[in-house]
C-alpha positions as CSV (number, residue, x, y, z in Angstrom):
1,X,18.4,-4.8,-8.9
2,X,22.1,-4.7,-7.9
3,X,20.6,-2.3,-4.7
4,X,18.3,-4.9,-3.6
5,X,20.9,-7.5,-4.0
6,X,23.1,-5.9,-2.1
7,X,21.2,-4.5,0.9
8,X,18.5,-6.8,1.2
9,X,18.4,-10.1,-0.3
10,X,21.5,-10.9,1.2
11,X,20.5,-9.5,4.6
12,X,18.2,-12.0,6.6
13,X,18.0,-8.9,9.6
14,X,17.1,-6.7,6.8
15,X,14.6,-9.3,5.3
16,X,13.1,-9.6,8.5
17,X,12.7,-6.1,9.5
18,X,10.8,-5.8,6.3
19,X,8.6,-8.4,7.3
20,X,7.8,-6.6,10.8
21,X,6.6,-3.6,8.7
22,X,4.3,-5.6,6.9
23,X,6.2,-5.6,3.4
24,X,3.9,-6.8,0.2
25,X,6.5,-9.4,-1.6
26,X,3.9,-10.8,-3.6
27,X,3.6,-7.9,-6.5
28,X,0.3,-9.2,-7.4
29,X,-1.2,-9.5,-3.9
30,X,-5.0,-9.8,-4.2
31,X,-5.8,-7.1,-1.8
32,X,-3.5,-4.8,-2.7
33,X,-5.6,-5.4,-6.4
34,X,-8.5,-4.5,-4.9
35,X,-7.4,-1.3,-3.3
36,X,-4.9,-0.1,-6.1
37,X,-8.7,-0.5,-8.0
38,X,-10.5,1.5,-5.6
39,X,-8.0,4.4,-5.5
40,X,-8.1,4.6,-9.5
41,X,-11.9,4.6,-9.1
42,X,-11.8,7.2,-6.1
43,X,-9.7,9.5,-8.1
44,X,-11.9,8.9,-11.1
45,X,-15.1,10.8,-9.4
46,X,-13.1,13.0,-6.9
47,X,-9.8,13.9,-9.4
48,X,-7.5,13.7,-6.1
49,X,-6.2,10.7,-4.4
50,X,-6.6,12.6,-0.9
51,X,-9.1,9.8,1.0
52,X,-10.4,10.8,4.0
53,X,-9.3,8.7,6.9
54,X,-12.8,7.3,7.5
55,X,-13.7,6.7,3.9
56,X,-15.4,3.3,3.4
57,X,-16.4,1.9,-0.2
58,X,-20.0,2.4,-0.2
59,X,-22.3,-0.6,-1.0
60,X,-24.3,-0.7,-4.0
61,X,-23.4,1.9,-5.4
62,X,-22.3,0.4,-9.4
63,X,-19.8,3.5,-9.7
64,X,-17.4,1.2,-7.9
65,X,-16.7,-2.8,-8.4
66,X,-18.4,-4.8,-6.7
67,X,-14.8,-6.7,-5.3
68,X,-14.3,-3.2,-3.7
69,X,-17.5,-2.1,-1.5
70,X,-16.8,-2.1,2.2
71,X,-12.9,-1.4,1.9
72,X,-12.0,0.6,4.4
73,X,-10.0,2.8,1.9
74,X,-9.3,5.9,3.9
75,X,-7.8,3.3,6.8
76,X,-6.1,1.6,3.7
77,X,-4.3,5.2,2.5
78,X,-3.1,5.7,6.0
79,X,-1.4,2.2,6.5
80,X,-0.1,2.6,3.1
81,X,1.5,6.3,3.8
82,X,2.7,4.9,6.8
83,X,4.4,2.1,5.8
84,X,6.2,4.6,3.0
85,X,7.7,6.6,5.8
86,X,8.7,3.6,7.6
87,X,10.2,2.6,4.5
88,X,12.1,6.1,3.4
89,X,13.7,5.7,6.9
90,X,15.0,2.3,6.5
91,X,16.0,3.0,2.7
92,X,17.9,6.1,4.5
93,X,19.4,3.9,7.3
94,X,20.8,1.2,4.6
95,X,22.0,4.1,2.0
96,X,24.8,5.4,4.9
């Protein structure tokens, strides 16, 4: 907590630049629900979390919640490995 104190909360440009990459501050987000859900199920029937980039909740299929068919998961797993990079870099930039 002292971290985030520190190098962001009392850093509007650092606030802000989290914004720009699309930063989650709401923990309990309702989309990022749904997709935490759909990677737990994905893993559950293929015992790896590597989703293919086109990979799309299938419809009607009662293997997965119904909240979930039609994410675009794979797209979901790319945005969210993406924005961890972005994130390692800034957390690197801010540590110097």
């Amino acid at each position: 907590m002292q971290w985030w104190q520190k190098h962001v909360k009392q850093r509007p440009d650092r606030v802000n630049e989290l914004n720009q990459l699309g930063f989650v501050w709401e923990r309990l987000q309702p989309e990022w629900n749904l997709i935490l859900e759909a990677l737990i199920v994905y893993k559950g029937l293929n015992g790896n979390l590597l989703v293919p980039s086109n990979f799309v909740v299938p419809h009607d299929d009662n293997r997965w919640p119904k909240a979930c068919w039609g994410i675009a998961l794979g797209s979901s797993v790319y945005k969210i490995r993406a924005r961890n990079d972005h994130l390692r870099d800034v957390h690197n930039s801010w540590s110097r």
